[in-house]
C-alpha positions in Angstrom: 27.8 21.5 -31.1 27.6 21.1 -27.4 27.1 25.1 -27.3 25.2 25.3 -30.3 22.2 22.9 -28.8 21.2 25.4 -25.7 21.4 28.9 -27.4 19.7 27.2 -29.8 16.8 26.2 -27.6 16.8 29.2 -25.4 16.8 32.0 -28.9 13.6 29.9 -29.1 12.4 30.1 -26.3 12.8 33.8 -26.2 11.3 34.3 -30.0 8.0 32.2 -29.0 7.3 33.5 -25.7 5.4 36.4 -27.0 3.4 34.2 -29.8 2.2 31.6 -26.9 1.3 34.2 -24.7 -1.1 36.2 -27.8 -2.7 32.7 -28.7 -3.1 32.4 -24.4 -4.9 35.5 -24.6 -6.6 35.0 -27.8 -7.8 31.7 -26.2 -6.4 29.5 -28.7 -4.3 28.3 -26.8 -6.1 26.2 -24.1 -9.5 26.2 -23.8 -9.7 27.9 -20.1 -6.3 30.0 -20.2 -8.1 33.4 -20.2 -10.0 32.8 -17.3 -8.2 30.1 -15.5 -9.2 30.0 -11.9 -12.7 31.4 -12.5 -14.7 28.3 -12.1 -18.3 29.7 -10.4 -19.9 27.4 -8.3 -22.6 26.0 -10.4 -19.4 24.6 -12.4 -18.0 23.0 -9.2 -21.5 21.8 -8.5 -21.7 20.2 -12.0 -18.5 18.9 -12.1 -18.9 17.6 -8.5 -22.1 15.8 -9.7 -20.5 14.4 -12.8 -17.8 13.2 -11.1 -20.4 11.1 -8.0 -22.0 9.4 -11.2 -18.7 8.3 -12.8 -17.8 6.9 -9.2 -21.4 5.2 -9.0 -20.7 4.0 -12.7 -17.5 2.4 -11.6 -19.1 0.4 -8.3 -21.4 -0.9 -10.5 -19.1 -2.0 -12.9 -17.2 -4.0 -9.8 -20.3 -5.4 -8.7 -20.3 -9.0 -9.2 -22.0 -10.3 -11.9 -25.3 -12.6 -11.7 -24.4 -16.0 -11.8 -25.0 -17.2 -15.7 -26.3 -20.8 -16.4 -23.4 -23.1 -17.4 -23.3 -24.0 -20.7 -24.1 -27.8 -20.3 -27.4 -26.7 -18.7 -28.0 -24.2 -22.1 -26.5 -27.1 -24.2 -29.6 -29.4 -22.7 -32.3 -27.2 -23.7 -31.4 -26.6 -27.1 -33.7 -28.7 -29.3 -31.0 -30.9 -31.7 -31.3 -29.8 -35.5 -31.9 -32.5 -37.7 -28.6 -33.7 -39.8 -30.2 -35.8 -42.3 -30.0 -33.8 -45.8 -33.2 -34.0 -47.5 -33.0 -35.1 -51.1 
């Protein structure tokens, strides 16, 4: 069993090596594996952009909060309902 486990997983290793590498090509098999490393630069440039607004996205998020009223203060203003059930 010890034996049996890596010939085993190297047979399919061997067997699928030419499947993954026809669905590489086909381009089912990750969605940039055809033309991996072929980014132009108006790609950079987009991604670059994309990536400042996520980081602007994320400082705003940080940024403190406004200070909200407490809820005493809110509790004062609210005009009391009446509780008296009309008959």
């Amino acid at each position: 069993m010890i034996v049996l486990i890596p010939v085993i997983g190297v047979t399919i290793r061997f067997a699928a090596k030419p499947l993954v590498e026809a669905l590489k090509a086909v381009g089912v098999l990750g969605p940039q594996s055809a033309v991996a490393g072929s980014a132009s630069a108006r790609d950079v440039e987009l991604l670059s952009r994309r990536v400042l607004e996520l980081e602007q996205e994320v400082a705003k998020l940080k940024a403190p909060a406004l200070p909200t009223t407490s809820s005493t203060a809110m509790d004062a203003q609210v005009v009391p309902i009446d509780r008296q059930v009309v008959r």
